[in-house]
Wavefront OBJ file of the C-alpha trace (Angstrom):
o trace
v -260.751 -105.548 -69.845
v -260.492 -104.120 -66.700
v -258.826 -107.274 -64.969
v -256.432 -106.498 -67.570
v -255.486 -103.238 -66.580
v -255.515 -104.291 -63.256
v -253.362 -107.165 -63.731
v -250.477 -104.591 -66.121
v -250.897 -102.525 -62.840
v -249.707 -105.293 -60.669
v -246.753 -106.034 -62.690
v -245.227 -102.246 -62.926
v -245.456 -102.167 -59.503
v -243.938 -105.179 -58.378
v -241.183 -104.344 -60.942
v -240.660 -100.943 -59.116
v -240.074 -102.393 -55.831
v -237.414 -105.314 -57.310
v -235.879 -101.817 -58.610
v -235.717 -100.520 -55.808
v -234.684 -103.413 -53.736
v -231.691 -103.543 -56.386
v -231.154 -100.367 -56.314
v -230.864 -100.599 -52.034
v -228.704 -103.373 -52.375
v -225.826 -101.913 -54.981
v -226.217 -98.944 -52.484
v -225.373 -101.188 -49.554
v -222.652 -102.760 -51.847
v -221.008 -99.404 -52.793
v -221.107 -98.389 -49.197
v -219.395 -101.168 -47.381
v -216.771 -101.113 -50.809
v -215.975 -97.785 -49.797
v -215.899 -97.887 -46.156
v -214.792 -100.359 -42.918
v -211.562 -101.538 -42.319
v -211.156 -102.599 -45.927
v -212.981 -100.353 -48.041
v -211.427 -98.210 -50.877
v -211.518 -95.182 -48.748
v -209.694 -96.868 -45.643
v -207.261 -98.275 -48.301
v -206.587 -94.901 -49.955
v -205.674 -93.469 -46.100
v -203.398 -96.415 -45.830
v -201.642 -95.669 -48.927
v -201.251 -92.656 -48.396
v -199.644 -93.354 -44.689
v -197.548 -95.669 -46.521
v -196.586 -92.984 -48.685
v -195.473 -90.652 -46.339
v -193.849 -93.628 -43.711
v -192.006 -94.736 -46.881
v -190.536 -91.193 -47.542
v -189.217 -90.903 -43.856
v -187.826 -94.376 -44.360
v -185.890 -93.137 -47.666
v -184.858 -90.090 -45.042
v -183.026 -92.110 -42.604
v -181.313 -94.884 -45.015
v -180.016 -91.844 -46.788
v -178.665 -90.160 -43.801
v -177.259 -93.512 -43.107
v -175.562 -93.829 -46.147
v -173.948 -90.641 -46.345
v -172.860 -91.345 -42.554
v -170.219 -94.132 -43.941
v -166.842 -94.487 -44.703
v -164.039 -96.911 -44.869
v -163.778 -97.893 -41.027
v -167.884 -98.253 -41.010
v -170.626 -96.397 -40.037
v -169.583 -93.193 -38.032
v -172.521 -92.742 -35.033
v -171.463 -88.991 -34.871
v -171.645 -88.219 -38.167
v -174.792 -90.134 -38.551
v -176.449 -88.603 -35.237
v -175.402 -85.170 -37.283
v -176.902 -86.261 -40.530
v -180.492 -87.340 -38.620
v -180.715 -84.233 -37.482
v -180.691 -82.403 -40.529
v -184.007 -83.661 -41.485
v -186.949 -81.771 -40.387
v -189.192 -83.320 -38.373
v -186.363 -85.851 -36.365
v -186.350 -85.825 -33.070
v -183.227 -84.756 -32.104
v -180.715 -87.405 -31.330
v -177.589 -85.294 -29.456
v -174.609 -85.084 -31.008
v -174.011 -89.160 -31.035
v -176.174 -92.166 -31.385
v -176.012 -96.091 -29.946
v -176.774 -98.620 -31.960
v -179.107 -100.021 -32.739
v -181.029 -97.193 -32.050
v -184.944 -96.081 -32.762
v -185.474 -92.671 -33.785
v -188.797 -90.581 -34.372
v -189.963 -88.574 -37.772
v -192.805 -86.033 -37.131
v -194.045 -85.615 -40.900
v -197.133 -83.028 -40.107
v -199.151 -85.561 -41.428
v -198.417 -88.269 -38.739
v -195.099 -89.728 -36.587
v -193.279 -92.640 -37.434
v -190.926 -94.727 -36.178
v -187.857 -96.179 -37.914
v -184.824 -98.375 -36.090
v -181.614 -98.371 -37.534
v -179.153 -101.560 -36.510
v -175.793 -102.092 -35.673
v -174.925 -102.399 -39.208
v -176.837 -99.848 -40.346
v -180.813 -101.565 -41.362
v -183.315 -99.486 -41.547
v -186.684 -100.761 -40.686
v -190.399 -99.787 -39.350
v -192.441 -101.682 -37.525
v -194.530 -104.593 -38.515
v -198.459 -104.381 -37.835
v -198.887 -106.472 -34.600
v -195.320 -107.162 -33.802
v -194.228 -106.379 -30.283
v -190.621 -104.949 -29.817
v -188.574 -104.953 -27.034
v -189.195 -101.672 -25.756
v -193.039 -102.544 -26.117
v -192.092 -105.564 -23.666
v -189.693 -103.364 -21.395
v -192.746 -101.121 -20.363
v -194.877 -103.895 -19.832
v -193.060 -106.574 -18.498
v -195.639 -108.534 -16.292
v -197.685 -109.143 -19.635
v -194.248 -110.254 -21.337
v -191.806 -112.001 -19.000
v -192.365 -115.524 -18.536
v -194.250 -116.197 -21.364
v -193.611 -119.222 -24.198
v -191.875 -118.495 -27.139
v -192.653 -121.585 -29.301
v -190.801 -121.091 -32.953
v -187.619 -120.823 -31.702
v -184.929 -123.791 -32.119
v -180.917 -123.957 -31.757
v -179.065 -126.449 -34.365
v -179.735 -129.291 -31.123
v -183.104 -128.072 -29.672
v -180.906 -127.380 -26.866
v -181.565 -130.486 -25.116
v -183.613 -128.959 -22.604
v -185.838 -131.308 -20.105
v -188.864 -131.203 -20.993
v -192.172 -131.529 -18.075
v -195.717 -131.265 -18.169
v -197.007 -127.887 -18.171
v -194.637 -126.432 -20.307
v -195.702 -124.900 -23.296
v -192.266 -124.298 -25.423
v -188.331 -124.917 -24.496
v -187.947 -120.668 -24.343
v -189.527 -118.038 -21.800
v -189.334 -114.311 -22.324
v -186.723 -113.387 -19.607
v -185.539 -109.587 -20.050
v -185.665 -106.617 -22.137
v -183.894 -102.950 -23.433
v -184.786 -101.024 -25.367
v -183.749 -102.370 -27.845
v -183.206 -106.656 -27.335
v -185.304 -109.464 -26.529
v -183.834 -111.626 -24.018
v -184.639 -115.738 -23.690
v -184.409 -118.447 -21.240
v -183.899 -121.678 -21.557
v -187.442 -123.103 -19.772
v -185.371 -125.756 -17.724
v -182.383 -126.938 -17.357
v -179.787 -128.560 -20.163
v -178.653 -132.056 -20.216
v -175.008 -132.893 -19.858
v -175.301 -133.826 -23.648
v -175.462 -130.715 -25.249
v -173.347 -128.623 -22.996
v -170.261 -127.331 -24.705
v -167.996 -128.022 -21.983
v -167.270 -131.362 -20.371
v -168.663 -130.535 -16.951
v -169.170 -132.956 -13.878
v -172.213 -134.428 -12.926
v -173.869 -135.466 -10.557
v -176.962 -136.924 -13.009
v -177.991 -135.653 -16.431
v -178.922 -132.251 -15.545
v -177.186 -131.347 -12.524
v -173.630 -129.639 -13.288
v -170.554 -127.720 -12.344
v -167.292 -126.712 -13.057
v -163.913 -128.499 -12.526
v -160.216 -126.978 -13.428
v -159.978 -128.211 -17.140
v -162.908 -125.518 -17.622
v -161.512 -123.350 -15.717
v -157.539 -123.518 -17.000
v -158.920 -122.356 -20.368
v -159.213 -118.834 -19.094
v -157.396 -116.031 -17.318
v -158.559 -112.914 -16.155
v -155.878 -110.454 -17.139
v -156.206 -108.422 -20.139
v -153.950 -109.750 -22.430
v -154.550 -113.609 -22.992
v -157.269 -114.824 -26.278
v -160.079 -115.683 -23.416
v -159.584 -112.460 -21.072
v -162.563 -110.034 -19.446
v -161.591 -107.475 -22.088
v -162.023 -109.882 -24.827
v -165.274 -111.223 -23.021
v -166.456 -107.977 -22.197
v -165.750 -106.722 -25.828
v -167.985 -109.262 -27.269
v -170.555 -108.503 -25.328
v -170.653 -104.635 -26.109
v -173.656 -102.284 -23.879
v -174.064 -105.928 -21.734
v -171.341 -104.693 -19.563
v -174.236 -103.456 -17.362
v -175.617 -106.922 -16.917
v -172.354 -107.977 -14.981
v -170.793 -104.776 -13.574
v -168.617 -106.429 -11.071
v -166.238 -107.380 -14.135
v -165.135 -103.817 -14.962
v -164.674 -103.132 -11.546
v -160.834 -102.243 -10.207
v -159.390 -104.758 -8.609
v -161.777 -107.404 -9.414
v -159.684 -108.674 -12.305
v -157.814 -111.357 -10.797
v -157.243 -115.263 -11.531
v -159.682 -116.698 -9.317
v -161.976 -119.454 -10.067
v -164.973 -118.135 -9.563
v -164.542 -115.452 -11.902
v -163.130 -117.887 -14.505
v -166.265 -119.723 -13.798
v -168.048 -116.531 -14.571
v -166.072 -115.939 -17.997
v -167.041 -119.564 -19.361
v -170.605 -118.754 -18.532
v -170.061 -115.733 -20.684
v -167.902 -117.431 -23.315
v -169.893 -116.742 -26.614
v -167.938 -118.768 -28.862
v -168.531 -122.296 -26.709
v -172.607 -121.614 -25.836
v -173.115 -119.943 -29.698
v -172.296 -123.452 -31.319
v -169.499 -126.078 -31.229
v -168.559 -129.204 -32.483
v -168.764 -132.413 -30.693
v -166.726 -135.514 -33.055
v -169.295 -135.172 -36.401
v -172.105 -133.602 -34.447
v -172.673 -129.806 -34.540
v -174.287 -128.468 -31.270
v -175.082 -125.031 -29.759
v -177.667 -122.688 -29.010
v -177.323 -120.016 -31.470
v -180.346 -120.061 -34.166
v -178.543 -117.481 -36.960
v -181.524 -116.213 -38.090
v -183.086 -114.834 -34.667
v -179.821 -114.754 -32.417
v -177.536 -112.034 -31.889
v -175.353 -114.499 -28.608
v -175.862 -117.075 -26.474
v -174.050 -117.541 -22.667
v -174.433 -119.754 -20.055
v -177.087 -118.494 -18.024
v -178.087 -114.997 -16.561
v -176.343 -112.813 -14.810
v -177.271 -111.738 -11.487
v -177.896 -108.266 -12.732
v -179.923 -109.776 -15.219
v -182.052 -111.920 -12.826
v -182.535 -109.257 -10.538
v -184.285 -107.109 -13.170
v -186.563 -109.615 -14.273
v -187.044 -110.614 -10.788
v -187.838 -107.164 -9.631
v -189.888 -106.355 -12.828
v -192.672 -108.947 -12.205
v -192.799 -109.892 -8.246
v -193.113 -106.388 -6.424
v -191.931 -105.761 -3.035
v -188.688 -105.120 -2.254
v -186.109 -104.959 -4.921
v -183.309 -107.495 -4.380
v -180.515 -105.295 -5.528
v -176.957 -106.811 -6.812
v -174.084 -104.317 -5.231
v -170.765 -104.415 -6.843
v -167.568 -103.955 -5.057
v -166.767 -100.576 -5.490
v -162.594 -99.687 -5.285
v -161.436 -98.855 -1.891
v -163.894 -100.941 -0.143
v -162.320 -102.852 2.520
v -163.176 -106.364 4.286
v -162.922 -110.396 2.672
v -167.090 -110.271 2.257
v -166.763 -107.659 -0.493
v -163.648 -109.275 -1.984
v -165.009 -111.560 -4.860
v -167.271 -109.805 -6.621
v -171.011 -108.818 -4.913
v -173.099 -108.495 -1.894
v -176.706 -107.950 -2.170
v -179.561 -106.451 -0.495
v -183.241 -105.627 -0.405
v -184.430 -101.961 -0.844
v -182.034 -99.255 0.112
v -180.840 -100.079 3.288
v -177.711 -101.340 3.774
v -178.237 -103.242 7.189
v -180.072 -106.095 5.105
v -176.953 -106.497 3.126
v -177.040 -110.720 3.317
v -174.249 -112.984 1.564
v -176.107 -116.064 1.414
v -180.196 -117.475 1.816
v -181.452 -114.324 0.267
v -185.236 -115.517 0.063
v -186.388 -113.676 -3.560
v -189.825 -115.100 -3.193
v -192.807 -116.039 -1.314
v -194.639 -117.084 -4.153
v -192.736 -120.152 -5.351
v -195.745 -122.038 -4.968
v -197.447 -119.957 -7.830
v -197.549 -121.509 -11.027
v -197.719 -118.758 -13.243
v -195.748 -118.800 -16.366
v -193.550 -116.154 -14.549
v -193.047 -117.547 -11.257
v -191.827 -120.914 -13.618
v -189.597 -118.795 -15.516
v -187.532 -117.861 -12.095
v -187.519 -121.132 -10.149
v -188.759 -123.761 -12.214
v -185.176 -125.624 -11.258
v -181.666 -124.685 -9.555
v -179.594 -123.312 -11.761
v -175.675 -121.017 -11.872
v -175.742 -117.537 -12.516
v -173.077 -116.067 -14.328
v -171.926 -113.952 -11.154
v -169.560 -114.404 -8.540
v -170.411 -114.782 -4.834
v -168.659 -112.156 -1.932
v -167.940 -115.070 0.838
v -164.889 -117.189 -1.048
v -162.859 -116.944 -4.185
v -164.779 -119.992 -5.206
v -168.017 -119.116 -4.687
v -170.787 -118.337 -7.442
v -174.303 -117.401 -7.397
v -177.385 -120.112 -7.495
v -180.868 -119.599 -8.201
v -182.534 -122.549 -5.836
v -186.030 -123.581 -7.078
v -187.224 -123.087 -3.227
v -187.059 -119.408 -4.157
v -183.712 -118.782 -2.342
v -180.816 -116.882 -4.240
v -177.865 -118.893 -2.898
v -173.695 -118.743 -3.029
v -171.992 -121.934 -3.343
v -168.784 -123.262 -4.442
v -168.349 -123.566 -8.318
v -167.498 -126.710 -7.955
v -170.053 -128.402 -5.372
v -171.201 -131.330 -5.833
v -173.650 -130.745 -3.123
v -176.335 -128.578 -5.094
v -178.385 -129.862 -7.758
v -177.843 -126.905 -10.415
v -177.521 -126.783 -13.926
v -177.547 -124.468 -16.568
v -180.084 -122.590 -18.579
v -178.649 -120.363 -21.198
v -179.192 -117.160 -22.566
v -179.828 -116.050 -25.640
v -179.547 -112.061 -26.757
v -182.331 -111.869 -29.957
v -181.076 -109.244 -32.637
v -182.627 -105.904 -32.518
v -184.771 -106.271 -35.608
v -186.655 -109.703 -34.357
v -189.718 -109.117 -32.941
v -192.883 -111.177 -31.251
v -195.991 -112.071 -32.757
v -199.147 -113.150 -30.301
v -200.660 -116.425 -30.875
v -203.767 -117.375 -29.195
v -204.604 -120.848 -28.263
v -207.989 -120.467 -26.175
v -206.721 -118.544 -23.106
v -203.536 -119.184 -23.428
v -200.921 -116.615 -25.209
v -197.515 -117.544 -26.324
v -195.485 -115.947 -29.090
v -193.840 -116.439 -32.464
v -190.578 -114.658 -33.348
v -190.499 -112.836 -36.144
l 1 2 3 4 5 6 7 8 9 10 11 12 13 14 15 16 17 18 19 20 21 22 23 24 25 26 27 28 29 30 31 32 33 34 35 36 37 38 39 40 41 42 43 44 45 46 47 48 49 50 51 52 53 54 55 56 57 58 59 60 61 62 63 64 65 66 67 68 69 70 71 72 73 74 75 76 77 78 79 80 81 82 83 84 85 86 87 88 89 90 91 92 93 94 95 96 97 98 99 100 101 102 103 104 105 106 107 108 109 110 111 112 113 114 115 116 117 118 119 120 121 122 123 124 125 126 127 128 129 130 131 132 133 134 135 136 137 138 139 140 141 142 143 144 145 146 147 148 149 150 151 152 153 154 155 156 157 158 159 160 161 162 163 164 165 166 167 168 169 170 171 172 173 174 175 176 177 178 179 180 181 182 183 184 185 186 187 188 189 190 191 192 193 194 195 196 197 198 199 200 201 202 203 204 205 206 207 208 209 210 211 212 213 214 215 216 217 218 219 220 221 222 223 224 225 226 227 228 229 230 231 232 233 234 235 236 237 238 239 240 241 242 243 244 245 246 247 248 249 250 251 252 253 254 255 256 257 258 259 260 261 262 263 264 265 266 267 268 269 270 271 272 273 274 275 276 277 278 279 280 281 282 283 284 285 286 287 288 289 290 291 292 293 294 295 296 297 298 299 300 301 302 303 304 305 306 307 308 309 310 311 312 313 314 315 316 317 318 319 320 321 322 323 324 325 326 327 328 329 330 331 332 333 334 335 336 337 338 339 340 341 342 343 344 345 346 347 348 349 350 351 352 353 354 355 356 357 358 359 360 361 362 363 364 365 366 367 368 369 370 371 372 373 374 375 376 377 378 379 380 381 382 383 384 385 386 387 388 389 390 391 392 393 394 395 396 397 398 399 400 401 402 403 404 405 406 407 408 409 410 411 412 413 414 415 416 417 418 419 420 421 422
């Protein structure tokens, strides 16, 4: 009898600690449901955010909407509009586009970016916009952008140790600018250049006879220059007085920076080009010296190489064509030609690659001769050289202006980062 009790004993309490062991363990359960990163709590709070982001959103597409008429959308009316709504940060009394504006809700601030045709978007979790790459540009520039493709693949050579046919080359505020990673091949350019091989190119008169520099012809600056919008600052020489002239360098210049031939054209039955529709905004020929400069001088240190325009007035044949350039602020180092941008061309960093991987034209003219354009050399040397020399091994490596909405996504292989667009 009593081994009985003893044993009825034994079984309530054994049963009270499985209770209690349950009982721990829907505890546990019930915490971790309503907490971390995706618990019910955490997903309320995100809802909510949502909530409010989604309100703000509403906010600026209607302000957009009542900013439109007939002609379009009217920047003044809509920089007017946006300010009406509490909590905007004031925008002036006009707006560029595309443009990113800020909502303080009291419960939060949010960003929204309104394009050229009047989107209205927020940003994606993760994705990394070209401002975020304009204040960072040494973790940016240079680096692999794998996913994107033009109709062709752009024929670009391909070498060991390179890890996609696109670097990251520039950014605004508001674009993502790409390089071609090496030079084209004669194949896919969209003009019928000489060469001397596959890869090396330059210009001969049936390029340049297409174009004319004065204002009123189909393939003028203006038109050019028109097409190109707020990139005006990436070649400044062209708006300069006086500059506009029929020379062949600066026709050289204008085919560089013809969108319609690098965009896409049509070779017998074959469509070519550079332009992928669903990422790109433009394509051209190849940076400008403005532009390499400010990726140059945004990753390397030092002395900035600075590009000098020819300002009006300014007297003498060296300042005649277009620029002279110089390193830091004083003008004694002003040099025409063997302007040595680096000491580290040995470095094989993705961004040292980016700038001299191979020679190749920039879409700027050079201050000696009416012929002369500058050269990136692969040595590290910014060069001038006749457009149509036969003498340097250059090519091309175009660029191509992403629309203001596509962003990056990281991907991580190991060590190594490259990016998606998206």
């Amino acid at each position: 009898m009593k081994n009985q009790i003893k044993g009825k004993k034994g079984i309530t309490l054994i049963a009270l600690i499985v209770t209690i062991i349950v009982l721990l363990i829907l505890a546990g359960v019930t915490i971790a449901t309503l907490t971390g990163d995706n618990g019910l709590l955490q997903k309320a709070t995100n809802a909510k955010e949502k909530s409010v982001e989604a309100e703000g959103l509403e906010k600026v597409q209607l302000a957009v909407m009542a900013s439109k008429d007939k002609r379009g959308l009217d920047t003044k009316e809509l920089a007017k509009n946006l300010n009406k709504i509490d909590g905007i940060e004031n925008v002036g009394n006009d707006i560029e586009l595309p443009s990113a504006v800020k909502w303080d809700s009291g419960k939060g601030i949010f960003k929204y970016k309104i394009t050229d045709e009047g989107d209205v978007y927020t940003k994606k979790p993760g994705a990394v916009e070209a401002a975020d790459i304009k204040n960072n540009e040494s973790t940016y520039y240079g680096k692999y952008v794998t996913n994107y493709n033009s109709l062709s693949d752009a024929g670009i050579k391909y070498e060991d140790g390179q890890l996609g046919k696109w670097q990251i080359f520039l950014a605004d505020d508001t674009n993502i600018y790409l390089i071609a990673s090496n030079q084209i091949s004669k194949e896919y350019a969209p003009f019928n250049f000489t060469n001397n091989g596959d890869y090396y190119l330059y210009f001969n008169h049936t390029i340049l006879n297409r174009y004319n520099t004065s204002t009123h012809p189909e393939l003028s600056v203006a038109t050019i220059l028109g097409k190109l919008g707020k990139e005006e600052k990436y070649h400044e020489w062209l708006n300069v007085p006086g500059n506009l002239k029929n020379e062949d360098n600066q026709k050289a210049v204008l085919a560089m920076l013809d969108t319609d031939k690098w965009n896409e054209y049509t070779d017998g039955n074959t469509t070519k080009g550079f332009k992928n529709s669903k990422y790109a905004s433009y394509v051209i020929g190849g940076p400008t010296l403005e532009m390499f400069c400010n990726s140059y001088n945004s990753t390397h240190g030092g002395d900035d190489i600075i590009p000098k325009p020819k300002k009006d007035g300014e007297s003498g044949n060296y300042y005649a064509y277009g620029y002279k350039t110089k390193y830091g602020e004083n003008d004694a180092d002003i040099k025409a030609e063997g302007l040595k941008a680096s000491k580290q061309v040995t470095d094989n960093s993705d961004i040292n690659k980016m700038h001299f991987n191979c020679s190749y034209w920039l879409a700027s003219t050079g201050a000696r001769h009416q012929g002369d354009l500058w050269f990136v050399r692969n040595d590290g040397l910014l060069m001038e050289d006749f457009h149509d020399s036969i003498d340097v091994r250059n090519g091309f490596r175009p660029v191509v202006c992403l629309k203001s909405n596509v962003n990056l996504i990281e991907k991580t292989n190991g060590t190594i980062k490259t990016y998606e667009l998206e």
